[in-house]
C-alpha positions in Angstrom: 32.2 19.1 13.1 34.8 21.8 14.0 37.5 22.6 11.6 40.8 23.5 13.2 43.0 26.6 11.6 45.8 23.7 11.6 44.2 21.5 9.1 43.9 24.6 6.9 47.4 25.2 7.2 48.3 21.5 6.6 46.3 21.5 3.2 47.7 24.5 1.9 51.2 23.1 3.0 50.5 19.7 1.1 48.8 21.8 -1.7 51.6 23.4 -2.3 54.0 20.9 -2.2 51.7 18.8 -4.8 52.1 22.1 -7.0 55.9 21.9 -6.8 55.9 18.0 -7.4 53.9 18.7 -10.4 56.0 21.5 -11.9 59.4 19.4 -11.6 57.7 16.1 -13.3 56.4 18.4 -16.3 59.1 20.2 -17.0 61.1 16.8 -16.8 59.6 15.1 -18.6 59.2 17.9 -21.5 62.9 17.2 -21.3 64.1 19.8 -19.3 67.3 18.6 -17.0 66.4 17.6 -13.2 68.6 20.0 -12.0 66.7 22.7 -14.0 63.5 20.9 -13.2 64.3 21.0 -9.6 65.2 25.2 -10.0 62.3 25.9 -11.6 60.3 23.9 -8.8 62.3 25.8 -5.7 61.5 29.1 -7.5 57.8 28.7 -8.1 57.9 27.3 -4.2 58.9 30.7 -3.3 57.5 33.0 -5.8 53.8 31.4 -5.9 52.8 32.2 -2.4 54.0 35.7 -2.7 51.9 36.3 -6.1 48.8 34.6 -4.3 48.8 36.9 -1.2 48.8 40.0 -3.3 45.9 38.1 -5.9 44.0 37.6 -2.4 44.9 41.5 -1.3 43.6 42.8 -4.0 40.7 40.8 -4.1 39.8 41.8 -0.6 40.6 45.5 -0.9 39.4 46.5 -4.3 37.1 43.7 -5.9 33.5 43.3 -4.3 32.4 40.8 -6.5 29.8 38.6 -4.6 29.7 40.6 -1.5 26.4 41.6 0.1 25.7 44.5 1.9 
């Protein structure tokens, strides 16, 4: 079975979005506002995938944990 690079981007779309979803309800039901909820859900939407690309940079450039030569 072949794995197209559109599937991957799919899942890390719907991952992502699950993330948000997930954020909002907590903080909602912790008793925050929705409108706050909602803020703090568009924020981590655009914050989160920066933070991972650098984690995943530095991984790849300066981390060599479980590499072999």
């Amino acid at each position: 079975m072949k794995v197209q690079l559109k599937r991957h981007v799919l899942k890390t779309v719907s991952y992502r979005i699950l993330g948000t979803l997930i954020t909002v309800i907590a903080a909602y039901s912790l008793g925050v506002s929705f409108e706050m909820s909602s803020l703090l859900g568009v924020g981590e939407l655009l914050i989160k995938p920066i933070i991972y690309f650098l984690h995943e940079r530095i991984w790849y450039k300066w981390i060599k944990f479980g590499l072999k030569k």
